[in-house]
C-alpha positions as CSV (number, residue, x, y, z in Angstrom):
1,X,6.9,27.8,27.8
2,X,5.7,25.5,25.2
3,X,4.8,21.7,25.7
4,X,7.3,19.3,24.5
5,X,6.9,17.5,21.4
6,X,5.0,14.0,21.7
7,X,7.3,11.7,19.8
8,X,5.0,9.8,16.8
9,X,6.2,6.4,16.0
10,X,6.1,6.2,12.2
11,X,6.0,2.9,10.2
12,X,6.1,2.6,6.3
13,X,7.5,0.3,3.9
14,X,11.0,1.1,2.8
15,X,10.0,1.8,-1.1
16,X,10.1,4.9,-4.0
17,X,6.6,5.5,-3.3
18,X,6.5,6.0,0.9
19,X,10.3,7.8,0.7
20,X,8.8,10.4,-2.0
21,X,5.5,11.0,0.2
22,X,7.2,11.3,3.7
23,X,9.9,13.3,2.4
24,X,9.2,16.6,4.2
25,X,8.6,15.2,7.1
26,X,11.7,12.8,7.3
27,X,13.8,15.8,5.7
28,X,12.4,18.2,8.2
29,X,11.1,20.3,5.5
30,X,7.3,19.9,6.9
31,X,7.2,20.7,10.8
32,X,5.2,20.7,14.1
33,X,5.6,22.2,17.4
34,X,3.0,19.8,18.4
35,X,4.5,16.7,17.3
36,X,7.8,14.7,16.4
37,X,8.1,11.7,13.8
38,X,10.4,8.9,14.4
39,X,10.3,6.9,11.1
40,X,10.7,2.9,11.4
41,X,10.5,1.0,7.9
42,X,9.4,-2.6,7.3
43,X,7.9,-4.9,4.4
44,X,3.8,-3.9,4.7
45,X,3.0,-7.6,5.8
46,X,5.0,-7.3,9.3
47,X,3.3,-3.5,9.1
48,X,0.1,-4.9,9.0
49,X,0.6,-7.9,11.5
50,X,2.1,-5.3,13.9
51,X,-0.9,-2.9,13.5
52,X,-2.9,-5.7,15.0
53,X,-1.2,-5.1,17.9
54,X,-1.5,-1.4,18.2
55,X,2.4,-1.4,18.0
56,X,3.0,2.2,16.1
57,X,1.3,6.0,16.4
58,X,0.8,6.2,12.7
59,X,1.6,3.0,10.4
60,X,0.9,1.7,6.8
61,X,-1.6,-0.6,6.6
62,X,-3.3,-2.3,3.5
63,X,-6.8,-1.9,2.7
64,X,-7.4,-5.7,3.4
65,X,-5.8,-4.9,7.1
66,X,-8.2,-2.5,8.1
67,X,-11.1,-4.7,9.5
68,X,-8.5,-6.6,11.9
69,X,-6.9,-3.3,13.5
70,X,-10.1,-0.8,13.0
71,X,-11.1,-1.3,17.0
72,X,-7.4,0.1,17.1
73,X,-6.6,2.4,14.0
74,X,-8.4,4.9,12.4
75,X,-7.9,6.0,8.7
76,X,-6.0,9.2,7.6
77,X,-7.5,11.0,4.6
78,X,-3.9,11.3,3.1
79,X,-1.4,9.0,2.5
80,X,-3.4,6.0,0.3
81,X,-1.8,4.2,-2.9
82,X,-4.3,3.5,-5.3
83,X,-4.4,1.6,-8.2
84,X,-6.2,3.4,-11.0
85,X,-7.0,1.3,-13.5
86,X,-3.4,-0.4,-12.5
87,X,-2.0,-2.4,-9.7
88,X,-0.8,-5.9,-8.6
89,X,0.0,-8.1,-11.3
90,X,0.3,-11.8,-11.7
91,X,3.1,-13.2,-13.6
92,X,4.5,-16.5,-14.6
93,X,7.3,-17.6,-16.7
94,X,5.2,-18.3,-19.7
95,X,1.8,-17.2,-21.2
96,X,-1.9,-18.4,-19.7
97,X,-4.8,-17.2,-19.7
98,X,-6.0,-15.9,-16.1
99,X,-8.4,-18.6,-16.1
100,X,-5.9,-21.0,-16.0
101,X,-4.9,-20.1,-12.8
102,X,-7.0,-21.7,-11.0
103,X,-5.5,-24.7,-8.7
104,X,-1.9,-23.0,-9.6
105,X,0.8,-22.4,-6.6
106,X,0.8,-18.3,-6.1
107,X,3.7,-16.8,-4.6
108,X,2.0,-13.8,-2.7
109,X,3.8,-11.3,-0.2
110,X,1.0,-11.8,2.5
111,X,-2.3,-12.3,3.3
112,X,-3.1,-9.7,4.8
113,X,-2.3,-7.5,1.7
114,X,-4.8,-5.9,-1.0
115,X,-3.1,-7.5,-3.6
116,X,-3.9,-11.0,-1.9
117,X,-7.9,-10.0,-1.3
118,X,-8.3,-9.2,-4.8
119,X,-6.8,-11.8,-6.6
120,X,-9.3,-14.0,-3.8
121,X,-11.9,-12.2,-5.5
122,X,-11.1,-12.2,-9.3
123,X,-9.9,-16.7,-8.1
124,X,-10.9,-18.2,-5.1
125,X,-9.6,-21.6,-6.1
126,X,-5.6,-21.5,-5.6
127,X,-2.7,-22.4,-3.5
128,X,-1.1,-19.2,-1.7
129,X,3.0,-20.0,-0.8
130,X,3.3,-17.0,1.5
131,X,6.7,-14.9,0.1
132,X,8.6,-12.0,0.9
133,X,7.6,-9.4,-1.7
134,X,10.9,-9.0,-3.1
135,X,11.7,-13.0,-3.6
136,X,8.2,-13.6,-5.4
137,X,9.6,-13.5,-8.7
138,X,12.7,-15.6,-7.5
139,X,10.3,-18.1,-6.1
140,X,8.7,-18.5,-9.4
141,X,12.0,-18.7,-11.2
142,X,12.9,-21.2,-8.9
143,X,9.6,-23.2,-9.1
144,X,8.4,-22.6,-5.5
145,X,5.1,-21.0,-7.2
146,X,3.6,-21.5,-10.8
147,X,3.0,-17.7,-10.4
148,X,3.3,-14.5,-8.7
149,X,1.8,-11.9,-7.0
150,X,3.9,-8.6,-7.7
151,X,3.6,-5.8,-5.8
152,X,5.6,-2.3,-5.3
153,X,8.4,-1.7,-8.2
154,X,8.8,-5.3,-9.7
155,X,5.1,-4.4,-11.6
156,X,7.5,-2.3,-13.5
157,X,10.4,-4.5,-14.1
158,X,8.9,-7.6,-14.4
159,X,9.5,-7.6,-18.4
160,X,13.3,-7.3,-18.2
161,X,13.5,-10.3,-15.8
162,X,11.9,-12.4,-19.0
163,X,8.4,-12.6,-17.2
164,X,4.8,-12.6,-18.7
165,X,2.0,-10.5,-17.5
166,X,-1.2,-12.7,-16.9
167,X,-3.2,-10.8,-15.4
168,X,-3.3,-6.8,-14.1
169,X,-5.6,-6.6,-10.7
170,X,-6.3,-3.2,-10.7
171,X,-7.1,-3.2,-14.8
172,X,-9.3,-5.9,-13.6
173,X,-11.4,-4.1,-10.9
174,X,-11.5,-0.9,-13.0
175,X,-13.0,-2.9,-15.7
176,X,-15.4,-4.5,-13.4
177,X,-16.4,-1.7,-11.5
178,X,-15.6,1.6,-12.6
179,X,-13.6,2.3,-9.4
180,X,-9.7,3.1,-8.4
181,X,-8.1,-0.1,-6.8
182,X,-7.0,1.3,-3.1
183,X,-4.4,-0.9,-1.5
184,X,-2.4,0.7,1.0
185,X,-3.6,3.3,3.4
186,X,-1.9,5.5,6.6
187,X,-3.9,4.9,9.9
188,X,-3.3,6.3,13.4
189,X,-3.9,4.8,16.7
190,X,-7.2,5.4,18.1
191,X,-5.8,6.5,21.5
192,X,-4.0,9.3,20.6
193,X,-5.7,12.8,21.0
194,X,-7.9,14.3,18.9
195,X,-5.8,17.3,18.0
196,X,-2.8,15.3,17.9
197,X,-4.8,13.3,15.0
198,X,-5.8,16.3,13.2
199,X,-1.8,17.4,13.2
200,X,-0.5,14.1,12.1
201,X,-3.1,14.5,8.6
202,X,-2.2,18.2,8.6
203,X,1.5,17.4,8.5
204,X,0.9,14.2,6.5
205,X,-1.2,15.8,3.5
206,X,1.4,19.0,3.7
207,X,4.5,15.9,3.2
208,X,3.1,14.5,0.3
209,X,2.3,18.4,-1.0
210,X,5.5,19.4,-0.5
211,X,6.8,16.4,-2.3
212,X,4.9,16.9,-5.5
213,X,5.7,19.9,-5.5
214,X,9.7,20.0,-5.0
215,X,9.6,16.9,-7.9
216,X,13.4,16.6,-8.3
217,X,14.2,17.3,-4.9
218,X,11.8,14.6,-3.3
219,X,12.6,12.3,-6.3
220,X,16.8,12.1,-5.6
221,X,15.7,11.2,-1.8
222,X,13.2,8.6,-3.0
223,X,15.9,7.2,-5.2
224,X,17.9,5.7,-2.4
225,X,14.8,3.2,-1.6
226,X,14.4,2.5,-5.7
227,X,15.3,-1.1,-6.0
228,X,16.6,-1.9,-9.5
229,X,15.0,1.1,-11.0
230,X,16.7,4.0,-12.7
231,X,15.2,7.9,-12.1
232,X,12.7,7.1,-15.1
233,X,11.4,4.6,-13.9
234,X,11.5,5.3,-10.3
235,X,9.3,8.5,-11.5
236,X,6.9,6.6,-13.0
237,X,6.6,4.6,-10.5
238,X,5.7,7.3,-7.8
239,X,3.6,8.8,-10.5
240,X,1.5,5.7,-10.4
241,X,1.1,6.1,-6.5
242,X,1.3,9.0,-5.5
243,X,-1.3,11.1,-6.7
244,X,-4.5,13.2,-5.9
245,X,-5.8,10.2,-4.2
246,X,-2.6,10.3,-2.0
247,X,-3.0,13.6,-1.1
248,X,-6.9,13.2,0.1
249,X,-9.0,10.2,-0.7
250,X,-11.9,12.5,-1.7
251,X,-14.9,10.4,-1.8
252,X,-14.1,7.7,-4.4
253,X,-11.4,5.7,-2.3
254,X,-13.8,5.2,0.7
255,X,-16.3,4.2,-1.9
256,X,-14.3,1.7,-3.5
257,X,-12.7,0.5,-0.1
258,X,-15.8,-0.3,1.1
259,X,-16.7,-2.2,-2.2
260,X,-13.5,-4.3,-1.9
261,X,-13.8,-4.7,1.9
262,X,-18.2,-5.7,1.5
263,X,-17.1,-8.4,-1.3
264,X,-14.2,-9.7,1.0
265,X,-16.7,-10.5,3.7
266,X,-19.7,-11.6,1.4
267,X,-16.8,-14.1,0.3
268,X,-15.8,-15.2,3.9
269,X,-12.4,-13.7,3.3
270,X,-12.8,-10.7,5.8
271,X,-14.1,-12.3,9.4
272,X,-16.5,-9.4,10.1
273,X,-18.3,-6.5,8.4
274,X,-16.5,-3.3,8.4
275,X,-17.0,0.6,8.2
276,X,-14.5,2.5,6.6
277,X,-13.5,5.7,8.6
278,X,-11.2,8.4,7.8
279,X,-9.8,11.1,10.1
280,X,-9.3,14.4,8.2
């Protein structure tokens, strides 16, 4: 007789990009005698603040997270969004210059994010008003912020809501460095068994496989977590996230991860220095 399934707590934000990339396993479609997923979705800053506390087998995290959970977490190989030569964007109500944002108000959806890190580095001098990331832009309407951080589909739909682009993070760092942007990543608790590990980034890599390849399929599920976007748009979107990069960082996105993750500490932004490392 076979030993039961050990149950695998599974936290990821409720958006396009995650839905499309856990597909088979929340369908079912991608399977394990070994192991069971039980899938919980929050915003990523609660993910990330929860991480610090060991709270989920498997959870999202953002880059920027890492060197507070890494005595806890350990990176998978699959499962990353990164921006290439895209990402977060700031936008106000009217035009500026980045420069000018210095001294402004920010809306941002957390500081633990990436998005928050690397504006930090492109601007240390500015006020952060801490805002869930789907009220940003409703913060700046409403003149909580002079700006906003955007994240997830609204770097999309910004336009149609009569906003300006200032300034496109990921452009930014591509230009600056030559690298991909990586902001959000999959880790897995320390504590759990090495071959359980190594079946978790088996059945997480052949998830985001199946995914891309059963497009349409994948794509109406991911729908259903699209806010405001239509099935262009939403594919687009995915498009921009989930990618060869998603299904195994290679070795440019531990390369650039460190990059962003050095420069956050050299900038007293990041308490200690940290070694990326990636289970497989």
């Amino acid at each position: 007789m076979s030993p039961p399934q050990q149950e695998i707590i599974t936290a990821h934000s409720p958006d396009s990009d995650d839905a499309f990339m856990f597909y088979g396993l929340a369908t079912k479609k991608v399977r394990s005698s070994m192991v069971a997923f039980r899938h919980v979705l929050e915003d990523i800053e609660s993910l990330n603040r929860k991480a610090v506390e060991g709270q989920y087998h498997l959870t999202a995290i953002s880059y920027h997270a890492y060197p507070h959970v890494a005595a806890k977490y350990v990176l998978m190989a699959s499962g990353s969004s990164i921006g290439d030569g895209y990402g977060p964007m700031l936008v106000a109500t009217k035009p500026m210059e980045p420069e000018e944002i210095r001294g402004k108000r920010i809306a941002i959806p957390g500081k633990l994010t990436s998005a928050y890190l690397a504006l930090k580095l492109f601007e240390p001098d500015f006020e952060a008003v801490v805002t869930p990331f789907d009220k940003i832009l409703d913060a700046v309407t409403e003149r909580a912020a002079d700006l906003g951080l955007i994240i997830h589909e609204a770097q999309l739909t910004y336009s149609r809501a009569g906003f300006q682009r200032i300034l496109d993070l990921g452009r930014w760092w591509k230009t600056k460095f030559d690298l991909p942007l990586p902001l959000g990543a999959n880790a897995l608790l320390r504590t759990l068994p090495p071959e359980v590990q190594s079946e978790c980034c088996r059945l997480m890599r052949e998830s985001i496989q199946y995914a891309l390849d059963h497009r349409e399929e994948a794509l109406a599920y991911a729908l259903q977590f699209a806010r405001d976007m239509d099935a262009r748009m939403a594919d687009k979107f995915i498009g921009m996230y989930v990618n060869h990069y998603t299904v195994d960082c290679g070795d440019v996105v531990p390369k650039a991860a460190q990059k962003l993750l050095d420069m956050g500490y050299e900038a007293g932004l990041i308490p200690q220095r940290c070694e990326i490392e990636f289970v497989r």
